[in-house]
N, C-alpha and C positions, 0 to 999 in steps of 0.2 A: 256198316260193311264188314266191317274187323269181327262183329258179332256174328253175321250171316257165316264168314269162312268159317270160325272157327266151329260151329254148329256144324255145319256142311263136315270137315275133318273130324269131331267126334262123333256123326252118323257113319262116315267111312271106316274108323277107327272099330266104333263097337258093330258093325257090320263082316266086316275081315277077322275080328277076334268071336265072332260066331253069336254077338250078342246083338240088341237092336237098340236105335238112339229112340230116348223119350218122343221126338217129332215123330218119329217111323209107330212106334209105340201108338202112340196118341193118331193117329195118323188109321189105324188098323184094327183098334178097339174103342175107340172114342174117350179114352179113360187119360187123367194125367201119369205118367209113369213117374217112378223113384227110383234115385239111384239104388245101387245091390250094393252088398259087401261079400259078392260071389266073385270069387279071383279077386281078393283084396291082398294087397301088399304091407306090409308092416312100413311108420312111418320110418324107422329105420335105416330100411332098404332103399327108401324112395330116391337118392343118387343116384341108382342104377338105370331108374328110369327116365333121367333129364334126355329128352328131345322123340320120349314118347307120349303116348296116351296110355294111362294105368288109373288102376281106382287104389289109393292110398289108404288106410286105414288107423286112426291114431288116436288117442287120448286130446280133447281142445286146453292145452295145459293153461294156456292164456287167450286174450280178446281185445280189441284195441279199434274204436273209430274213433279216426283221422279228421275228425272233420275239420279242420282248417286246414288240412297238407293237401295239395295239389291232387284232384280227382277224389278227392274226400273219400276215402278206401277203408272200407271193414279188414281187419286183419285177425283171423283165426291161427293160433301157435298151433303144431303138433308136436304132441313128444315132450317138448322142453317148450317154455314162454319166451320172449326177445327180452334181451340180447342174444341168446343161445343162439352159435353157429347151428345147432345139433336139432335145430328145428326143422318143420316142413310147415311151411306157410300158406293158406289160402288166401286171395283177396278176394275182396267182393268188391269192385267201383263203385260210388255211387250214383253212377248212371240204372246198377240194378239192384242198388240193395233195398228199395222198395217191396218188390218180391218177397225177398226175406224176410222182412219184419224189422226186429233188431237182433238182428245175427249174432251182435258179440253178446247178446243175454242167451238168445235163444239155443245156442251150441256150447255154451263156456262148460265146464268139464263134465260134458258126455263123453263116448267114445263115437267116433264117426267116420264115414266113408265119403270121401268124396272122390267121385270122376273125372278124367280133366287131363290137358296135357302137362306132362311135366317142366317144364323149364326152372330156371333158376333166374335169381337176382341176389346180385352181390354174395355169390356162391352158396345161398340158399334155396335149396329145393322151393318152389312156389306153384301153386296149380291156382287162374283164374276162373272160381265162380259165376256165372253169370245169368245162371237159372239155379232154383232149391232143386229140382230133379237130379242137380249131379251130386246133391250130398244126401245121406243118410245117416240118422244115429242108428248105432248098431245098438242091439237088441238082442 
């Protein structure tokens, strides 16, 4: 259910910001979509965006599965690796990092875009993964 809303608000989200979500995407040309690095943010910046939808864009400085910590969660650094407050963090639950493959090899220092809402944890920028459509190695 928590998957379904948050799908449903980044269709909303890239719908209002004049662009279309992968489902609408897929939906309209029968193709899988990929996220963009069009109106990418620097990871940076990405505090400015906590309690939106933004496509952040950053160096994978570090990579880290959890698999023994509670929801066994892929962790992608941007910017700086953990500890670094001065990170933006993706997770990926492993409820979907099947999808992915193995994320922390597959992305560890590309540059990449990923789509998503902003929030934070423990005063770090964080956007949850839960389809490959919302990231992108930029290119």
């Amino acid at each position: 259910m928590r998957q379904l809303i948050a799908s449903a608000l980044a269709a909303l989200a890239l719908a209002t910001a004049g662009g279309t979500s992968a489902a609408t995407n897929h939906a309209i040309t029968g193709t899988r979509a990929t996220a963009s690095c069009r109106g990418a943010v620097s990871w940076q910046n990405a505090r400015s965006y906590v309690g939106r939808y933004a496509t952040i864009k950053g160096w994978v400085a570090g990579t880290k599965y959890a698999a023994s910590s509670n929801g066994s969660p892929t962790f992608l650094d941007l910017g700086a690796d953990y500890p670094s407050s001065r990170r933006v963090t993706v997770v990926i639950w492993f409820e979907n990092r099947a999808r992915f493959g193995a994320p922390e090899r597959r992305y560890k220092g590309h540059t990449i875009c990923v789509r998503g809402f902003v929030d934070t944890y423990a005063g770090v920028p964080e956007i949850e993964a839960t389809s490959p459509s919302q990231i992108a190695v930029a290119g």
